[in-house]
C-alpha positions as CSV (number, residue, x, y, z in Angstrom):
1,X,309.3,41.5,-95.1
2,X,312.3,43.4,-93.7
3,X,316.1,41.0,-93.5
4,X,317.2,40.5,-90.5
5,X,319.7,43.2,-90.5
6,X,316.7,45.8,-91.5
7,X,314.7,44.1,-88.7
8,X,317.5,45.0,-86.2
9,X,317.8,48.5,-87.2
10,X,314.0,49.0,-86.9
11,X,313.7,47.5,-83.5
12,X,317.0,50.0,-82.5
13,X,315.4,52.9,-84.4
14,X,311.4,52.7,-82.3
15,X,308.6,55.1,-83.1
16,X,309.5,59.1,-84.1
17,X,307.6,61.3,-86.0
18,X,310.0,61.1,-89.2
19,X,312.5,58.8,-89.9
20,X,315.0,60.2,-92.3
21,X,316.8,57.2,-94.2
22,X,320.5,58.2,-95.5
23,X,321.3,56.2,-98.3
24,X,317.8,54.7,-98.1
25,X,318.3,52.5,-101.9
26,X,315.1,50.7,-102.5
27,X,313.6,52.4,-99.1
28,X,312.3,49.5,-97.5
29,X,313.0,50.2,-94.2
30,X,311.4,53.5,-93.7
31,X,308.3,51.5,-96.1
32,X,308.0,48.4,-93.0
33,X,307.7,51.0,-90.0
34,X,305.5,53.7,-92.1
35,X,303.4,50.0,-92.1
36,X,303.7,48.9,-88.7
37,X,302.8,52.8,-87.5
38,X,305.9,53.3,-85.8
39,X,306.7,56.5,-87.9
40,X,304.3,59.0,-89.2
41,X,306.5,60.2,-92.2
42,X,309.2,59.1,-94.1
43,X,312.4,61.6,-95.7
44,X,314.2,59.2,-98.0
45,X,317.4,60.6,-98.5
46,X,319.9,59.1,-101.2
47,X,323.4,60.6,-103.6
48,X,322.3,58.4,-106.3
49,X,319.3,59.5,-108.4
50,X,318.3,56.0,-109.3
51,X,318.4,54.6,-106.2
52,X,315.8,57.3,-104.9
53,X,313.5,56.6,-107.6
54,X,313.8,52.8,-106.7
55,X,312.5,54.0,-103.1
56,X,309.6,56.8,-104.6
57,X,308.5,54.1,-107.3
58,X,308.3,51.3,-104.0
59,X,306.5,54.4,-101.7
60,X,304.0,54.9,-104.3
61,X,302.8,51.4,-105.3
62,X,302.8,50.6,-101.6
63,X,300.4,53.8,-100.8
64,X,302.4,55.8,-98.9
65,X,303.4,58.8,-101.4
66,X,301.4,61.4,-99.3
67,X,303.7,60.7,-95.9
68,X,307.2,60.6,-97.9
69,X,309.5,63.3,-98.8
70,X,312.4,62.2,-101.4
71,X,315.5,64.3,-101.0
72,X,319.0,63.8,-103.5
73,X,321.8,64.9,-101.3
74,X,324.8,63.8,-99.7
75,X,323.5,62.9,-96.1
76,X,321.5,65.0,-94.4
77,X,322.4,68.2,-96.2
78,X,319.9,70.6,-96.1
79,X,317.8,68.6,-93.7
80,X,317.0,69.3,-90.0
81,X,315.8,66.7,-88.2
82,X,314.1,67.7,-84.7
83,X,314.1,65.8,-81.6
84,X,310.7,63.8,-82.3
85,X,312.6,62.2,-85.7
86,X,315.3,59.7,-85.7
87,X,318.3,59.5,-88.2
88,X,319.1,55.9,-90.0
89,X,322.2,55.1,-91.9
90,X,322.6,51.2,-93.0
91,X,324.5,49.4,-95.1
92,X,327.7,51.8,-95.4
93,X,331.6,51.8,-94.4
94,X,331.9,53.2,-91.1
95,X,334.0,56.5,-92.4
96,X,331.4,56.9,-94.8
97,X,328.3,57.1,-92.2
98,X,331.1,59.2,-89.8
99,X,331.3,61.7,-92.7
100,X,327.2,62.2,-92.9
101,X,327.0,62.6,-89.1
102,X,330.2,64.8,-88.8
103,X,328.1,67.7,-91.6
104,X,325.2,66.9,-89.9
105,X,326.6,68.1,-86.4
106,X,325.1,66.5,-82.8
107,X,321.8,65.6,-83.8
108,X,318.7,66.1,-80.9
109,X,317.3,62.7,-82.3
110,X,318.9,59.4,-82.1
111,X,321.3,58.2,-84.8
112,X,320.8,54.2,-85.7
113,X,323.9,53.2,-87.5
114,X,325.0,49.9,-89.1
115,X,328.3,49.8,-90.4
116,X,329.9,47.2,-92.7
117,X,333.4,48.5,-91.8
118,X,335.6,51.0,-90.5
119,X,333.4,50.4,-86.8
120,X,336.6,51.6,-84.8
121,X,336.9,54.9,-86.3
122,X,333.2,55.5,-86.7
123,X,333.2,54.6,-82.5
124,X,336.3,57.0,-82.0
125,X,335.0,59.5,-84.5
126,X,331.2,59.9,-83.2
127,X,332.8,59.9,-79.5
128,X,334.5,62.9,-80.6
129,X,331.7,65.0,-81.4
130,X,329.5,64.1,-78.4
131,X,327.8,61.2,-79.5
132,X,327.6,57.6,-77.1
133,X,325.9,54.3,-77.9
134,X,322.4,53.8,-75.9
135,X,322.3,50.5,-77.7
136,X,324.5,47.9,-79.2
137,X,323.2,44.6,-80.9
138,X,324.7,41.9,-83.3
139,X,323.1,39.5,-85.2
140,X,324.0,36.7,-87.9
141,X,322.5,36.3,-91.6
142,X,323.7,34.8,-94.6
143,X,327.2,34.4,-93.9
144,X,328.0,37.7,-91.9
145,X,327.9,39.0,-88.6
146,X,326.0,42.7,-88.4
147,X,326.7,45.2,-85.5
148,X,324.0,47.8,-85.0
149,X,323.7,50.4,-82.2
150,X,321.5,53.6,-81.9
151,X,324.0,57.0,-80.8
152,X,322.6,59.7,-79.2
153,X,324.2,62.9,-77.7
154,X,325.8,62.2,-74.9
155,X,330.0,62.2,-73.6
156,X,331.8,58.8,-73.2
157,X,335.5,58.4,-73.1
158,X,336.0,55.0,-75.3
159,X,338.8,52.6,-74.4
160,X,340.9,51.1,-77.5
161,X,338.8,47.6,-76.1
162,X,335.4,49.8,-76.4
163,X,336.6,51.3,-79.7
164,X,337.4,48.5,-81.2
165,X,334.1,46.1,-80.1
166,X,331.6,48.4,-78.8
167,X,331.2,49.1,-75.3
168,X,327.5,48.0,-74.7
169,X,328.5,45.2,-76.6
170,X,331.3,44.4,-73.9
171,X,328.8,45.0,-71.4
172,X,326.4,42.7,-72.1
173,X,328.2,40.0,-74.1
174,X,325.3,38.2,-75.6
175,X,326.1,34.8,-77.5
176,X,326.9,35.8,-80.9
177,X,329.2,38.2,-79.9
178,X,331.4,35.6,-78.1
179,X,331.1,33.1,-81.9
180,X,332.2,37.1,-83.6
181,X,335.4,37.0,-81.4
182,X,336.1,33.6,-82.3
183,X,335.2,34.2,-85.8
184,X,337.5,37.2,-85.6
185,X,340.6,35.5,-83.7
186,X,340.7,32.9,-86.9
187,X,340.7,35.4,-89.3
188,X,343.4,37.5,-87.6
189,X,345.5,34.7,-86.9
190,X,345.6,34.2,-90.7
191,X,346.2,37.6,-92.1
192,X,349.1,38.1,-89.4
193,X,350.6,34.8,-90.5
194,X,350.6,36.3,-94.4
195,X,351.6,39.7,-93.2
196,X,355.0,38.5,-92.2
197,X,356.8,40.5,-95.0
198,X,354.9,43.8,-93.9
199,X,356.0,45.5,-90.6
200,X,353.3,47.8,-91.0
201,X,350.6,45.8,-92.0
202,X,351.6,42.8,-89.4
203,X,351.7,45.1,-86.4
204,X,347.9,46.3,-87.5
205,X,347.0,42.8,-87.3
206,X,348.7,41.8,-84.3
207,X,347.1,45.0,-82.1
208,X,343.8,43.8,-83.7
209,X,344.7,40.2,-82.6
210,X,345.8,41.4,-79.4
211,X,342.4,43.6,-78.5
212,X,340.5,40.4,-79.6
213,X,341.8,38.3,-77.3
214,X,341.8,40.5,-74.8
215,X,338.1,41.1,-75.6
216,X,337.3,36.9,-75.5
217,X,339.1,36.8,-72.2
């Protein structure tokens, strides 16, 4: 049974013909919807060696060898996904996921990213090479707040409010995004309040604080 989190990115990601899974770990995303019969094949794509024997050790003792390719590579290199396939890249610092998409190029399939950092430049970044957020969704488990959304090729000039939260996100505010800007302002308030003795640093925060409120109101 998928988390919550992989749940999200499954619903975002749909049915394709392959699902290529960067950074894919123990792989069971692309395992759940070769399940469920939203995919047809699975490309698990990983840097680290071990972790793609983790996911080809998992394919094989749940039956699904024959529809799974295992690839070791940073990203997608080598790979060419077509516009019948979708791209997923979960769990990863936003610069990090920016980085695989920016070698990859604009991609004719969707992109479904979740980022655990960095989600302003990743925004800015993917805006910049012709990428725009169909979908944005945000959920809660174990302590954190996730943000998904699903890029696809398409131009969309992002304002430093839509940059910084999302702009589907800002469209359609749903609940938990309004307790993540609270949940936000607190933590903001803090760090500025330590990051009196750093110009730098306490201007960073107080833009940040700034957006945020601006973003609640």
């Amino acid at each position: 049974m998928l988390t919550k989190r992989l749940g999200a990115a499954a619903a975002l990601i749909g049915s394709c013909a392959t699902l290529y899974d960067v950074g894919c770990d123990h792989g069971y995303l692309p395992l759940a919807l070769l399940q469920a019969g939203q995919i047809q094949n699975a490309c698990f794509c990983d840097i680290s060696a071990p972790s793609l024997e983790k996911a080809r050790a998992h394919a094989a003792q749940a039956g699904w060898t024959a529809q799974a390719r295992f690839v070791l590579a940073d990203g997608l290199t080598g790979l060419t996904p077509c516009a019948r396939d979708a791209v997923s890249i979960c769990g990863m610092g936003g610069l990090g996921a920016l980085h695989i998409v920016s070698n990859a190029g604009v991609l004719p399939c969707p992109v479904i990213i979740q980022a655990n950092s960095e989600r302003e430049a990743l925004r800015r970044g993917l805006a910049a090479l012709g990428y725009r957020a169909s979908q944005e969704q945000i959920l809660f488990e174990n302590g954190r707040y996730y943000i998904l959304a699903r890029y696809e090729a398409g131009m969309e000039l992002l304002s430093d409010l839509q940059a910084a939260f999302g702009p589907r996100l800002l469209e359609q505010r749903p609940a938990l995004f309004e307790a993540y800007l609270k949940r936000q302002q607190a933590i903001l308030q803090k760090a500025l309040r330590g990051a009196q003795n750093d110009a730098q640093d306490g201007a960073r925060v107080a833009r940040a604080l700034k957006l945020t409120k601006e973003a609640m109101g």
